[in-house]
N, CA, C and O atoms as CSV, one atom per row, in Angstrom:
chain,resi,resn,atom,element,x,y,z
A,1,UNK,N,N,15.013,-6.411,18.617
A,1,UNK,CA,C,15.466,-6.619,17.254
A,1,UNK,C,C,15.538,-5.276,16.546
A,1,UNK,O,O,14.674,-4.449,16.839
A,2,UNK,N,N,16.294,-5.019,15.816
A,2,UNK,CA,C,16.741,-3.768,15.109
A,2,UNK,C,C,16.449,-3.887,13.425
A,2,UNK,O,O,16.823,-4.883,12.805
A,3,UNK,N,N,15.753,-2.778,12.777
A,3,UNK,CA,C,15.483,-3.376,11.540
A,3,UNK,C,C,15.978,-2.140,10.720
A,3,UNK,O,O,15.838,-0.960,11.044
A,4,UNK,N,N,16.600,-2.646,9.565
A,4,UNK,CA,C,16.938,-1.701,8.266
A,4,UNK,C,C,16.616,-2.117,7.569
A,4,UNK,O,O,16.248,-3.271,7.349
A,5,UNK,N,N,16.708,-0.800,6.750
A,5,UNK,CA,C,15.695,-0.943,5.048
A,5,UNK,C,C,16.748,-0.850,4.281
A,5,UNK,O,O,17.499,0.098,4.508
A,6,UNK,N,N,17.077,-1.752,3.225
A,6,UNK,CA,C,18.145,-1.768,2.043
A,6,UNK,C,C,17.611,-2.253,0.612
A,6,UNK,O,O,16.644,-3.011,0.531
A,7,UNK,N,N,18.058,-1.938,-0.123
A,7,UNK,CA,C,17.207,-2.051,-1.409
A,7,UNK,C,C,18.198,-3.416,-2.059
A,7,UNK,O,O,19.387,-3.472,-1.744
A,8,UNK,N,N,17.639,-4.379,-2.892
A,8,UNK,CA,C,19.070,-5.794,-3.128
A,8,UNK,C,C,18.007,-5.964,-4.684
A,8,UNK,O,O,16.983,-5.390,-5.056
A,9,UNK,N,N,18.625,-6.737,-5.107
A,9,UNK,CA,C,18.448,-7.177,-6.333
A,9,UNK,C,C,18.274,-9.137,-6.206
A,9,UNK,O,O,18.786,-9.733,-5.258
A,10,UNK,N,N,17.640,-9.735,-7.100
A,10,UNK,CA,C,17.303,-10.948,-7.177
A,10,UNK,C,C,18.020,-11.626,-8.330
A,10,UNK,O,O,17.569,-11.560,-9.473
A,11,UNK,N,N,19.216,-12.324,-8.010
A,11,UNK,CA,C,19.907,-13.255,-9.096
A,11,UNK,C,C,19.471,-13.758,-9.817
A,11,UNK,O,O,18.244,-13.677,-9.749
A,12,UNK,N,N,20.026,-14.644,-11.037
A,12,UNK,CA,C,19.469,-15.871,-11.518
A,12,UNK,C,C,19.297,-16.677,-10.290
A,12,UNK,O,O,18.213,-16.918,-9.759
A,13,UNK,N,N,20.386,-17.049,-9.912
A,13,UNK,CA,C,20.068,-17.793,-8.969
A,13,UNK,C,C,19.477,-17.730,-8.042
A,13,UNK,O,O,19.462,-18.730,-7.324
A,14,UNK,N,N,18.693,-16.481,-7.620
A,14,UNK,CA,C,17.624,-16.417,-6.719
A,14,UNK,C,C,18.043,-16.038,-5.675
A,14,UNK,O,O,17.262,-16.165,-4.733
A,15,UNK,N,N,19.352,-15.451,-5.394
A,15,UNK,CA,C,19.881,-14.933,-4.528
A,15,UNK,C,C,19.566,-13.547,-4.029
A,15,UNK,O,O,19.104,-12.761,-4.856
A,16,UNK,N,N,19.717,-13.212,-3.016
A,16,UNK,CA,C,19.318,-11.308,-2.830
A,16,UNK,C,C,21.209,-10.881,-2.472
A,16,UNK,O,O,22.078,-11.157,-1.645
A,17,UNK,N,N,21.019,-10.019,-3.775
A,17,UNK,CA,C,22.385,-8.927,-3.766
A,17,UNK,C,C,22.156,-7.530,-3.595
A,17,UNK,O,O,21.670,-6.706,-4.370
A,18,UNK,N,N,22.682,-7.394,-2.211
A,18,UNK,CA,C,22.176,-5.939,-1.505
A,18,UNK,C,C,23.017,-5.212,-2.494
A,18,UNK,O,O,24.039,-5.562,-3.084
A,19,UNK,N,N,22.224,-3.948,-2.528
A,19,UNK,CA,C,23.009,-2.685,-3.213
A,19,UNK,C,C,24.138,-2.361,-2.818
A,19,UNK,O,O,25.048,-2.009,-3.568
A,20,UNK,N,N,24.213,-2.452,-1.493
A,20,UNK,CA,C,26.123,-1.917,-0.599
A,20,UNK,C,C,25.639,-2.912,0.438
A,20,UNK,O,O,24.530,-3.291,0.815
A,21,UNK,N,N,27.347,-3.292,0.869
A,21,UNK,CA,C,27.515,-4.165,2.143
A,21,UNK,C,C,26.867,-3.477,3.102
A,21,UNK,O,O,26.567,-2.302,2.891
A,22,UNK,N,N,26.455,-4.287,4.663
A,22,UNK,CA,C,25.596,-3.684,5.900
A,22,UNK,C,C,27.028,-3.125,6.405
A,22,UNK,O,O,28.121,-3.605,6.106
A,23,UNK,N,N,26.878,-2.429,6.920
A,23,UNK,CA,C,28.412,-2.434,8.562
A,23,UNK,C,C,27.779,-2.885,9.211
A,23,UNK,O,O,26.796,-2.247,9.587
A,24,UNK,N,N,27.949,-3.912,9.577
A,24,UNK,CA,C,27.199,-4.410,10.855
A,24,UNK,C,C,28.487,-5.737,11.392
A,24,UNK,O,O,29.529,-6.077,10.832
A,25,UNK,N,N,27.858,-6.217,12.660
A,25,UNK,CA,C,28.673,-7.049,13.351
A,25,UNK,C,C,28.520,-8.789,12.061
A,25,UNK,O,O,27.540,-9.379,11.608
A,26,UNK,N,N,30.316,-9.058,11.894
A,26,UNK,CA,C,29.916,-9.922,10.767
A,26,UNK,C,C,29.669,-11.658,11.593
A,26,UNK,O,O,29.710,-12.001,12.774
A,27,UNK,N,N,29.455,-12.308,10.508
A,27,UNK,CA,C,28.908,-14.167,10.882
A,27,UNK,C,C,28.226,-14.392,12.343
A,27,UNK,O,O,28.536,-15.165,13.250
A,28,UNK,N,N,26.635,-12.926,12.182
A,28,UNK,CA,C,25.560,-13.026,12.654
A,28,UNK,C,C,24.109,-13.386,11.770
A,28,UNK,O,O,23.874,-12.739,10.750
A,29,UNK,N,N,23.159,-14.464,12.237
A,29,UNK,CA,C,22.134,-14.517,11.894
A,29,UNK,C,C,21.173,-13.102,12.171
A,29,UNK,O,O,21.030,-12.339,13.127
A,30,UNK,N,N,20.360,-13.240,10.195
A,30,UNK,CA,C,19.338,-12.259,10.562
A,30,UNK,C,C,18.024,-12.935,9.744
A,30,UNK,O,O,17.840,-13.877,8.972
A,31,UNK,N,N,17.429,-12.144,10.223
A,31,UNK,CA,C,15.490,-12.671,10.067
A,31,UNK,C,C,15.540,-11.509,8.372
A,31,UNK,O,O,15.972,-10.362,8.486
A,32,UNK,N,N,15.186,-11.889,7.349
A,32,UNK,CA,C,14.933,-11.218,5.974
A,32,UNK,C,C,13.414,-11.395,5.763
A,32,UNK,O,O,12.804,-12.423,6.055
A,33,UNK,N,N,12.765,-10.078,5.123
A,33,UNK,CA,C,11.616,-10.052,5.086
A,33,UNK,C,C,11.733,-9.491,3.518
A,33,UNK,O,O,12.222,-8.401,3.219
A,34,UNK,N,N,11.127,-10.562,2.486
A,34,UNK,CA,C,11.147,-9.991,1.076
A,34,UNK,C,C,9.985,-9.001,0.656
A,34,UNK,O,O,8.867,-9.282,1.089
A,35,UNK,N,N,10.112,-7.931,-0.097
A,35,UNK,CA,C,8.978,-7.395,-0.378
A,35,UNK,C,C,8.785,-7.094,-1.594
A,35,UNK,O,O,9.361,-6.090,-2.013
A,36,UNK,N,N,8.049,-7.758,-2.375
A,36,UNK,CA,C,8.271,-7.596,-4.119
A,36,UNK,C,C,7.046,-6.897,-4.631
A,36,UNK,O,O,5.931,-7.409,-4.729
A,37,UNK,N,N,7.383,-5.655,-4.949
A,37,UNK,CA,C,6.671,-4.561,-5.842
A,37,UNK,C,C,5.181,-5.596,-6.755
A,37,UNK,O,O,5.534,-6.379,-7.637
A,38,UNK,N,N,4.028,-5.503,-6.507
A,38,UNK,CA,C,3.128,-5.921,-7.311
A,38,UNK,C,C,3.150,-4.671,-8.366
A,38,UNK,O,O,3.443,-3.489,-8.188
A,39,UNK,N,N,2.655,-5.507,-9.740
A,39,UNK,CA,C,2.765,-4.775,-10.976
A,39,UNK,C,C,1.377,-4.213,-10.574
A,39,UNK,O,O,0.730,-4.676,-9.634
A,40,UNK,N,N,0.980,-3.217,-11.327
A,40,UNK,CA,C,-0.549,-2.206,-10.985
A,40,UNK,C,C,-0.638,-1.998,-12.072
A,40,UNK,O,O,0.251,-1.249,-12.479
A,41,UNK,N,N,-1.427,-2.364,-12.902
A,41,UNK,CA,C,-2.560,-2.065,-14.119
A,41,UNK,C,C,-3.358,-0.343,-13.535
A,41,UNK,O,O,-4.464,-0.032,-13.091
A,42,UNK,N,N,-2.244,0.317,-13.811
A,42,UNK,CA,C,-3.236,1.661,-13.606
A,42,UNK,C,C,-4.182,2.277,-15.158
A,42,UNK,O,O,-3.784,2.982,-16.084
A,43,UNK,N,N,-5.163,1.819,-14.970
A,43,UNK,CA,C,-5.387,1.853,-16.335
A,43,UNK,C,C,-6.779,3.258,-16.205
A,43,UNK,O,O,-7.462,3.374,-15.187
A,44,UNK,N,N,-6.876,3.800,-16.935
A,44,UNK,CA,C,-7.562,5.532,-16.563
A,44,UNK,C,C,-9.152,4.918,-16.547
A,44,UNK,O,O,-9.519,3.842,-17.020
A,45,UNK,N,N,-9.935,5.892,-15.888
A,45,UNK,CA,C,-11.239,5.342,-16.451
A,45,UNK,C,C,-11.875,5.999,-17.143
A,45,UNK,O,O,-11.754,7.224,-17.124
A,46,UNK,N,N,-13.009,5.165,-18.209
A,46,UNK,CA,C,-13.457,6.416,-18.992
A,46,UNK,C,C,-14.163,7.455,-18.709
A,46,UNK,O,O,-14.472,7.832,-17.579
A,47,UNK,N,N,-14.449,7.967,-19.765
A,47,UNK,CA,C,-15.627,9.025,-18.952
A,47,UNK,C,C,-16.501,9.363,-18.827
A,47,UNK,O,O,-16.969,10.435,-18.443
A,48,UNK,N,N,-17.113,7.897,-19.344
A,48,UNK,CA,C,-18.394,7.605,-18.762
A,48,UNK,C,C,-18.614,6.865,-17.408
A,48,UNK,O,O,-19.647,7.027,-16.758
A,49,UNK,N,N,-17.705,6.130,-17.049
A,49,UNK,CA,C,-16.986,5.755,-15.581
A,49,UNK,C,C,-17.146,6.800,-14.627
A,49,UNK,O,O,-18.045,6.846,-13.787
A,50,UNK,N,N,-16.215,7.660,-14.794
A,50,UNK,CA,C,-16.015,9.163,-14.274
A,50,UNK,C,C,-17.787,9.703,-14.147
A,50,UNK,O,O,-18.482,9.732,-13.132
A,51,UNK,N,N,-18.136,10.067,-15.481
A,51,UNK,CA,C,-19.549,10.069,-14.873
A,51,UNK,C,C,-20.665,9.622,-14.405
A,51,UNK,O,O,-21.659,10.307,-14.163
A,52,UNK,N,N,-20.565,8.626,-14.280
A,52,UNK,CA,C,-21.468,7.772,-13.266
A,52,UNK,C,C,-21.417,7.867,-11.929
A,52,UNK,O,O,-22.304,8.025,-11.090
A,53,UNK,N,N,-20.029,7.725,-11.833
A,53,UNK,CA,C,-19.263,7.948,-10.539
A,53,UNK,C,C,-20.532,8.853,-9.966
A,53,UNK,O,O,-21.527,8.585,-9.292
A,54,UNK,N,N,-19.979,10.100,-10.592
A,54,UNK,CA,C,-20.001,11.605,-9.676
A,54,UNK,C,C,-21.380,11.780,-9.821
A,54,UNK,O,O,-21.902,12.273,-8.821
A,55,UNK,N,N,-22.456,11.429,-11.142
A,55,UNK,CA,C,-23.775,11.037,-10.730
A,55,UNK,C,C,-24.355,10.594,-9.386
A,55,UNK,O,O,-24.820,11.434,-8.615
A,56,UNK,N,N,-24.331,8.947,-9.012
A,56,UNK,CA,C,-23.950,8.350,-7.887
A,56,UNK,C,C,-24.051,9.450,-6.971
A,56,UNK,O,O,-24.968,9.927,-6.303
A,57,UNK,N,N,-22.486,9.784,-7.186
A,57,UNK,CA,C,-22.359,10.455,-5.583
A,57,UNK,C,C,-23.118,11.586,-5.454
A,57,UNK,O,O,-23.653,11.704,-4.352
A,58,UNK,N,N,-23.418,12.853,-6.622
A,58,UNK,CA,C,-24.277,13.674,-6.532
A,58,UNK,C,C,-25.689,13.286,-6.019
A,58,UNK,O,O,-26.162,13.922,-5.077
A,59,UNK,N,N,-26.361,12.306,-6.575
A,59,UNK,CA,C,-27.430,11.748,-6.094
A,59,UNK,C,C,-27.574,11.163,-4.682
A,59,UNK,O,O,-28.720,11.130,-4.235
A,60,UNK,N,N,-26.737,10.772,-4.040
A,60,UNK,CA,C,-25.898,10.262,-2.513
A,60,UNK,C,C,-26.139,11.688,-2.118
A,60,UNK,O,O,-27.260,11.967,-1.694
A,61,UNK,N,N,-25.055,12.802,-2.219
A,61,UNK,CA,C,-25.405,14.013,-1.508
A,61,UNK,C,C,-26.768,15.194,-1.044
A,61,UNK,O,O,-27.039,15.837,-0.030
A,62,UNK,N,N,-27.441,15.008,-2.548
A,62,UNK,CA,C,-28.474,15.585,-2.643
A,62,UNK,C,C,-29.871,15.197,-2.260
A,62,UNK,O,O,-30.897,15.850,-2.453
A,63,UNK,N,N,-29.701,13.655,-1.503
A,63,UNK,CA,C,-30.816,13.247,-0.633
A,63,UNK,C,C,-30.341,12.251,0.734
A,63,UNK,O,O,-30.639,11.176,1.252
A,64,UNK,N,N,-29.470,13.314,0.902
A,64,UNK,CA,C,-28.757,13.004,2.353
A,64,UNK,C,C,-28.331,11.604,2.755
A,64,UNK,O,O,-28.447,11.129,3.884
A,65,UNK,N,N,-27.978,11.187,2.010
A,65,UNK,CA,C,-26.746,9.555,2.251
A,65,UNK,C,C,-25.665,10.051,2.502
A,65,UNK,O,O,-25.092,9.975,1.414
A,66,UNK,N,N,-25.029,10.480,3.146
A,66,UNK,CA,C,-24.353,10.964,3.735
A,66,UNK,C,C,-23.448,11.115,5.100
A,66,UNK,O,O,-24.011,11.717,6.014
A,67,UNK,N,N,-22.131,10.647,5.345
A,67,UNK,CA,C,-21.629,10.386,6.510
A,67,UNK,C,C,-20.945,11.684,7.041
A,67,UNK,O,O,-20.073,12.164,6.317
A,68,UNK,N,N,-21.213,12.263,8.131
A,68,UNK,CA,C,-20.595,13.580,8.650
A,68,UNK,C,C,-18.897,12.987,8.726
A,68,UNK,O,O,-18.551,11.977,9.337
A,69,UNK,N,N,-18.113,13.777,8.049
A,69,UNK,CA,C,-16.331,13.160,8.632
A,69,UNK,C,C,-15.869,12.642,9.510
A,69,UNK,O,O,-15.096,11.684,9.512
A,70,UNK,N,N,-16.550,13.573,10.873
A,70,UNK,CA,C,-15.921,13.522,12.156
A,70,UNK,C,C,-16.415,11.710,12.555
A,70,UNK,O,O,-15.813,10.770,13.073
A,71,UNK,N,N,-17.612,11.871,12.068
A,71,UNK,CA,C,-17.814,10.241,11.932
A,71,UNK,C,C,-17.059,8.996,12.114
A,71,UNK,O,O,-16.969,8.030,12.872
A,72,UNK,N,N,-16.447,9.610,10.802
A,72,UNK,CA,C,-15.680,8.499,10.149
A,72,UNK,C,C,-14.733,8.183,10.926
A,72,UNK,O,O,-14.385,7.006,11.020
A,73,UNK,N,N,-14.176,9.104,11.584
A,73,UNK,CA,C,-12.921,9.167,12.481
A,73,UNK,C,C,-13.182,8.426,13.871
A,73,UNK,O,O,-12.178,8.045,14.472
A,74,UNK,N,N,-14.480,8.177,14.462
A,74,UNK,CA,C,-15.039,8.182,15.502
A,74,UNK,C,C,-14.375,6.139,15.751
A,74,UNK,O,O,-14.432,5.297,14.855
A,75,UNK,N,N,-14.019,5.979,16.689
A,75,UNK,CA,C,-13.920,4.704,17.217
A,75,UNK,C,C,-15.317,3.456,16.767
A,75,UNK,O,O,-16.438,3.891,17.030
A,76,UNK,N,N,-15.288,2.447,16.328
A,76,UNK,CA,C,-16.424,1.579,16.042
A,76,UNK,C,C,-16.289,0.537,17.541
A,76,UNK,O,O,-15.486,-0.235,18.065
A,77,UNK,N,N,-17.869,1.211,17.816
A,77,UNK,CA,C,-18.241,0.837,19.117
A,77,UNK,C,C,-18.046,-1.028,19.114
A,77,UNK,O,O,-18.236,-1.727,18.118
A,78,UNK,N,N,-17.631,-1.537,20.478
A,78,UNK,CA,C,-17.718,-2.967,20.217
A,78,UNK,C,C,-18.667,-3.536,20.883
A,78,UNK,O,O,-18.805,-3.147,22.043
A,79,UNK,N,N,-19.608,-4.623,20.368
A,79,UNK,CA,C,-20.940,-5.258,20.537
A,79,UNK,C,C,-20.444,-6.374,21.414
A,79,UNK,O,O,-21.230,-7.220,21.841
């Protein structure tokens, strides 16, 4: 199966209207996969947020809670 990415728009009627026609071979079935943008509340944090945070983590660093990187990267063994 061969897949392209095209950007379409959503009708009233609920239709998907691609931005430009495909070239492709015509009155073939295809498999459509919708993908609709979730809205994101990026909303800042304060800064007392912010400092807690980095409290936290200062306090995490400075009595060794602490994960070496290479770690992180490391395969999770299976039980």
């Amino acid at each position: 199966m061969k897949a392209l990415k095209v950007m379409a728009s959503i009708n009233e009627q609920g239709q998907l209207m691609l931005d430009y026609p495909l070239e492709l071979e015509t009155n073939s079935r295809v498999e459509v996969i919708v993908l609709i943008p979730e809205t994101i509340d990026l909303q800042e944090p304060s800064k007392t947020e912010v400092l807690a945070d980095f409290q936290q983590a200062w306090h995490e660093a400075m009595t060794g809670q602490t994960i070496p990187v290479a770690q992180l990267w490391e395969e999770p063994e299976n039980d």
